[in-house]
C-alpha positions as CSV (number, residue, x, y, z in Angstrom):
1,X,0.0,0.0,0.0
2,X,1.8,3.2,-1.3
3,X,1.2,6.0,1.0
4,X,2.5,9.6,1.5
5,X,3.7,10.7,4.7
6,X,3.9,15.0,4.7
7,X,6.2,17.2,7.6
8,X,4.7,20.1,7.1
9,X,5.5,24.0,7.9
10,X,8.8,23.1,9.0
11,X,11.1,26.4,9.6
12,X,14.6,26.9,10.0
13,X,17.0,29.8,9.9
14,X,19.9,29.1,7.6
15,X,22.3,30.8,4.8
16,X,21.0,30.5,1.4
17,X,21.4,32.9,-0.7
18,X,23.9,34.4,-3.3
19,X,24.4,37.9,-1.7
20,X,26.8,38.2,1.2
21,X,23.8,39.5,3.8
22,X,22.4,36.6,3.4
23,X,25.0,34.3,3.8
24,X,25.6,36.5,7.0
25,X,22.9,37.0,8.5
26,X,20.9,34.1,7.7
27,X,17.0,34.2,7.3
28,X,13.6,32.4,7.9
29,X,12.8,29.3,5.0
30,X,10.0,27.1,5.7
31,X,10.0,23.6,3.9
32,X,7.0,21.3,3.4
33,X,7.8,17.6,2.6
34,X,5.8,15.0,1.4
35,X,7.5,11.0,1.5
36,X,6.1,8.6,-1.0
37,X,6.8,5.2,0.7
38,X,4.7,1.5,1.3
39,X,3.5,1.7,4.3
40,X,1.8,-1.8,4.1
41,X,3.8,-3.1,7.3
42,X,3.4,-0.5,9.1
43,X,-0.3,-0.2,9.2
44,X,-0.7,-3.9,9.8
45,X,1.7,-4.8,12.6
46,X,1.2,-1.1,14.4
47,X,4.7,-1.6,15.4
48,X,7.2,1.2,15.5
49,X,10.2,-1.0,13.7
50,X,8.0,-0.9,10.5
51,X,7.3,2.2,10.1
52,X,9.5,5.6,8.7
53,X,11.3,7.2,11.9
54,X,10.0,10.9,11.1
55,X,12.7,12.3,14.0
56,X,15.1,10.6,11.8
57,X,13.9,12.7,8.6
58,X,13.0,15.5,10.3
59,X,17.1,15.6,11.9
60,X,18.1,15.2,8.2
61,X,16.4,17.6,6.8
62,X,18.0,20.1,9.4
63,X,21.7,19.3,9.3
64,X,21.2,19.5,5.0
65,X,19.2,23.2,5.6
66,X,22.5,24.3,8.0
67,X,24.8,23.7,4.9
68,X,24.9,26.9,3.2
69,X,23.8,27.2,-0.4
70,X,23.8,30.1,-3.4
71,X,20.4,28.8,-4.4
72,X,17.3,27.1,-3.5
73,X,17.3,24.6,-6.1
74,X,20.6,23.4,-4.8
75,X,19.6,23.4,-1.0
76,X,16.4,21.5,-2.0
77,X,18.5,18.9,-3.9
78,X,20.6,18.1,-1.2
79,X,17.9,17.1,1.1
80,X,16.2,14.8,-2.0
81,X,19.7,13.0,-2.3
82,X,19.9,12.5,1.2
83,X,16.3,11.9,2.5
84,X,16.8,9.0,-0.7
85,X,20.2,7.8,1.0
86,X,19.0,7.6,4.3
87,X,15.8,5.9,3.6
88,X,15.9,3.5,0.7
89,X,12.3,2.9,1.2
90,X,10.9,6.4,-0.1
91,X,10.3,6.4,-3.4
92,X,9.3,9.9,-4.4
93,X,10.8,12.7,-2.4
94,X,8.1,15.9,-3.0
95,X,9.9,19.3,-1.2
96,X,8.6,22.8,-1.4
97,X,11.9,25.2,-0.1
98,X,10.6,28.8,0.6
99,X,12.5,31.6,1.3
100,X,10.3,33.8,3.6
101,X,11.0,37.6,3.1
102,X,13.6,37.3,0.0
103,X,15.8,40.7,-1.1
104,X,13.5,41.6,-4.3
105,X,11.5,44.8,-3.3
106,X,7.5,43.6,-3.8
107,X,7.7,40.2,-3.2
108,X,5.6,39.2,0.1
109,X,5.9,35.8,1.8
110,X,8.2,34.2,-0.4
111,X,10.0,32.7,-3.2
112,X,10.0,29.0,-3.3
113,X,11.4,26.0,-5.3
114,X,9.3,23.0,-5.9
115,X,11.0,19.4,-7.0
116,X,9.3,16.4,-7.0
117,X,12.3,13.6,-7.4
């Protein structure tokens, strides 16, 4: 039974970003992650062992968003690659990266990068 399992509004303050201020200073980026992934076993047995450890992802997700990157796409990428290389089992990594209050004059709430690997 394929299944989706979805962290959602998860913030963090990191340094993305191509200008020095940001890479400095660091600002707010809110990610929202949804896990394609059988989750046959664990629905049946109700047991902890067969089922996806979401601390685990959730502890990925963070060390990848405290490695700095120019640009979203690249930040995003890296938590794909190692979301997949931590967790065999997902099949289809679905991450929305959103920079919350970006340097373009106008823009309100955010710029964000969508992949769906």
């Amino acid at each position: 039974m394929k299944g989706r399992i979805l962290l959602n509004d998860l913030e963090f303050h990191a340094h993305h970003g191509v200008y020095a201020h940001e890479r400095e200073n660091g600002q707010l980026f809110k990610l929202n992650v949804a896990l394609e992934i059988d989750l046959s076993a664990a629905a049946q047995s109700d047991d902890i062992h067969q089922a996806l450890n979401y601390v685990s992802v959730y502890l990925a997700i963070q060390e990848e968003m405290k490695i700095p990157s120019n640009l979203l796409e690249n930040a995003a990428m890296n938590i794909v690659k190692r979301l997949k290389q931590d967790h065999p089992a997902i099949s289809v990594v679905d991450i929305t990266l959103t920079k919350v209050n970006p340097p373009i004059e106008g823009i309100i709430g955010g710029i964000s990068i969508h992949l769906i690997v």
